[in-house]
Phi, psi and omega in degrees: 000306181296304173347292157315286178353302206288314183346268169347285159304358175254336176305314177300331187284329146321283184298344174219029134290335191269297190322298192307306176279352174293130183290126173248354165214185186269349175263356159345101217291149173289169182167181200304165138260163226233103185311171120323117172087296190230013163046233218262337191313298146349323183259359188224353169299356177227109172072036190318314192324307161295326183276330132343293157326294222257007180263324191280315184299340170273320185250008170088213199271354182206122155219167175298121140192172183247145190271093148083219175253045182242128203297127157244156191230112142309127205237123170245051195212121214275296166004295182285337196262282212296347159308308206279301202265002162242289166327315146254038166332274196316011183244344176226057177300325194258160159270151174290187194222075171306146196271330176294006171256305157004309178315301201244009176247041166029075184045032191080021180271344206256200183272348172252329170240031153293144186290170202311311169252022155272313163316308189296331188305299193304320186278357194251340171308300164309295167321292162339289209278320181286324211245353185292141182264011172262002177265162203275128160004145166244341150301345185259324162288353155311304174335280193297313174303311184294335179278301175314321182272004168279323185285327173298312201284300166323312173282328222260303180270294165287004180286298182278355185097345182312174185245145200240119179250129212261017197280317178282332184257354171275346165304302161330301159312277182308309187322298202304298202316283189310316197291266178001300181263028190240318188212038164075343215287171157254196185197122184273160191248320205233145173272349175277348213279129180289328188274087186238147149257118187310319184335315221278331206282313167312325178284280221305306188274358172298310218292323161294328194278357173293276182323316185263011173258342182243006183281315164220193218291070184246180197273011213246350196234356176222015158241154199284297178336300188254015189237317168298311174288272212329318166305335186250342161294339176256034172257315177308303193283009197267339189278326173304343160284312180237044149312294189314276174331320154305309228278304178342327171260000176253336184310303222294326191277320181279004183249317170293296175336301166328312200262346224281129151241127198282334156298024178168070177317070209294334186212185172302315178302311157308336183272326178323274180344300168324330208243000178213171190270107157301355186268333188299160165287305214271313187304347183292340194259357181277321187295341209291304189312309172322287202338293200318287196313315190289344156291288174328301233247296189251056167251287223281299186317290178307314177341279196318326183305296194303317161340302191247026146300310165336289212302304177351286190295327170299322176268334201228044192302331151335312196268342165299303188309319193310299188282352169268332161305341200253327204294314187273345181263333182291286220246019178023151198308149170106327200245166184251139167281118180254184182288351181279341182281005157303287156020265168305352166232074191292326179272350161288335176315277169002277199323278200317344176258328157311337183285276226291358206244339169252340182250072179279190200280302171253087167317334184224125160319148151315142153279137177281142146247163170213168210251022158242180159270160176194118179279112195272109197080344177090305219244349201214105185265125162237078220271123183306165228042003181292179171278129154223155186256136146294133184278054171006287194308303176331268188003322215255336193225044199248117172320346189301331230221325162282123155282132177033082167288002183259062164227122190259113206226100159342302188300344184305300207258027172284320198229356131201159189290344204059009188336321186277011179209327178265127180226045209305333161293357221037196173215191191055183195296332198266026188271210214302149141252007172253034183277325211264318154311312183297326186277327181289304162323284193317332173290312200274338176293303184294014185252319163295311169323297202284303171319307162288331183201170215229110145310092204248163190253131158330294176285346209094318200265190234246132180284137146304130190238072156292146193236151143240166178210159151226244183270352179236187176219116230215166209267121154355294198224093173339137142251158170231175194217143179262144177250117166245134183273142213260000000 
């Protein structure tokens, strides 16, 4: 009897080494060959982003591989992506459907992994609701967070001397942004800071363990076998994990209902409210969904950008005096630096788009699927349902498309933007729809920063700059940096 067992597992394991590597056409994209039972996962569960690289630098602008069992095609070609996601956008409307993504997209319903109409619904709100003049400025609150959390790092750090660590409080920041404009909320930045709503503190410590549950390249989310038992052992215990956080969003939505004038919408969550019948089940379920995304998709990211602006300035204190020179003459001591001073400051522009452009913010795009076959380019067959990615990272750092990208060099975008290659947002209709929030948060907190205080290594030496990744791509290893008041 086991004998038979083995047989048996070892033919399937034969049949599905062939199955994974067999050419089935002639345009079929090149890749790795591909194990048995778990595909390429050995080679992208750790650091997909390098190894990504170096799979685009051997086999070229579009390739093949597998994630567990799912066919996936990787696109390293500023070309190829406005092909595939603007020109046959309508053939690649949807995300694929991983099952740990299921969990929180109420069945592929919400706005970042929603199938195509439930996203448009969900996205003409948010836009709506982004472009409405009866909702409060998303610039003057950018502001006021950045002027507070500027006024902290000063009382709370340079007054004493502490060594200042910027990983919790730049969440704390981008978080503190989004809960303001979504549900009025606060967020303390200081332990000293009085002005707390707890609800806002529970949403916060929730937001990680969400990230790390749907980010990365594990067999639990891309083999179908073992991605079913883990999904049903985690719809229970993931749901016991963010009751609290549900119940928290649903008190916060029944307390706006309570208050809402519809003339006058004070946050997002209220222009929602508005806009849809609160008596339905399922429509009562749109706001809940936006929140969640609009937390998740813009907390964790921008963090990380200012995360590793820090380390920058820190390993490269040229490029801080450069951007504080120019920064003190556009807007002068004393004074704050706003979103109208972009303009006027090309070479912080500079800056701020080289961290995202060697550290990006999302290393792999969200995935598409799509719901035909389609040959691409004349050269590259692509058969539906499959999974597809943009390789950012490739994008942002491939000698093909850079002179000496492993180099940081600010000047590169002095004199061009790269539009045709740098996409730290993806493109076509289905991209960021918080990039333009995410680049103000990220100007204007890091613009006040440099203006104000003059960055240092705790020790002398040099920030480690080891990377890890899941959906963002973040600094290893916690650091803290001493703050001089300038």
């Amino acid at each position: 009897m086991i004998q038979t067992i083995l047989i048996i597992f070892l033919l399937y394991i034969v049949y599905d080494f062939i199955y994974r590597n067999k050419k089935y056409t002639k345009n079929d994209p090149p890749g790795p060959i591909a194990y048995p039972l778990v595909g390429d996962l050995p080679r992208l569960s750790k650091l997909p982003h390098i190894n990504l690289l170096k799979l685009h630098q051997k086999y070229g602008d579009v390739i093949k591989v597998w994630m567990g069992d799912f066919y996936t095609i990787i696109i390293n070609d500023p070309v190829v992506v406005r092909e595939i996601f603007v020109k046959h956008f309508d053939n690649f409307t949807d995300r694929s459907h991983p099952l740990p993504t299921k969990l929180l997209s109420n069945n592929f319903r919400n706005l970042i992994s929603g199938d195509y109409v439930y996203w448009k619904r969900n996205r003409d709100l948010v836009s709506h609701a982004f472009t409405n003049t009866k909702l409060r400025s998303v610039s003057s609150l950018i502001e006021l967070e950045a002027n507070r959390f500027i006024q902290m790092m000063n009382d709370d750090y340079v007054a004493t001397g502490q060594p200042f660590c910027p990983r919790l409080f730049t969440k704390k920041y981008t978080l503190s942004v989004t809960l303001q404009y979504i549900f009025s909320g606060t967020l303390p930045l200081s332990p000293n800071d009085k002005n707390v709503d707890e609800k806002m503190v529970v949403l916060a410590k929730e937001m990680d363990n969400i990230f790390l549950y749907i980010g990365r390249i594990r067999a639990e989310r891309f083999i179908s076998s073992y991605a079913w038992v883990c999904y049903m052992l985690k719809k229970y215990v993931f749901a016991v994990q963010n009751t609290t956080i549900v119940q928290c969003m649903k008190d916060i939505m029944l307390d706006h209902i309570k208050k809402l004038d519809p003339e006058n919408p004070k946050d997002l969550l209220d222009y929602i409210l508005c806009n849809i019948d609160i008596k339905d089940p399922e429509e009562i379920k749109i706001p809940l969904m936006i929140g969640t995304d609009l937390m998740v998709a813009g907390t964790e990211t921008t963090a990380s950008a200012i995360e590793f602006f820090f380390m920058v300035m820190v390993n490269y204190p040229q490029f801080q005096e450069l951007a504080h020179t120019e920064l003190a003459q556009v807007v002068g001591k004393g004074n704050k630096v706003t979103l109208a001073h972009k303009k006027s400051t090309p070479y912080f522009m500079a800056l701020l788009k080289e961290v995202i452009r060697k550290y990006p913010i999302a290393p792999l795009s969200l995935a598409r699927s799509g719901k035909q076959d389609i040959l691409i380019a004349d050269k590259y067959f692509i058969p539906k349902d499959v999974q597809l990615f943009i390789n950012i990272h490739a994008l942002s750092n491939s000698d093909k498309y850079w002179d000496k990208p492993n180099e940081f060099n600010p000047d590169r975008f002095l004199n061009n933007n790269h539009s045709d290659v740098f996409l730290p947002f993806g493109v076509g209709p289905r991209n960021c729809i918080g990039s333009n929030l995410a680049m103000d948060e990220y100007y204007i907190f890091c613009a006040n920063m440099i203006l104000n205080f003059t960055l240092s290594s705790v020790d002398g030496k040099p920030i480690d700059e080891t990377l890890s990744s899941s959906l963002s791509l973040i600094l290893q290893n916690e650091f803290s940096v001493l703050l001089k008041h300038r």
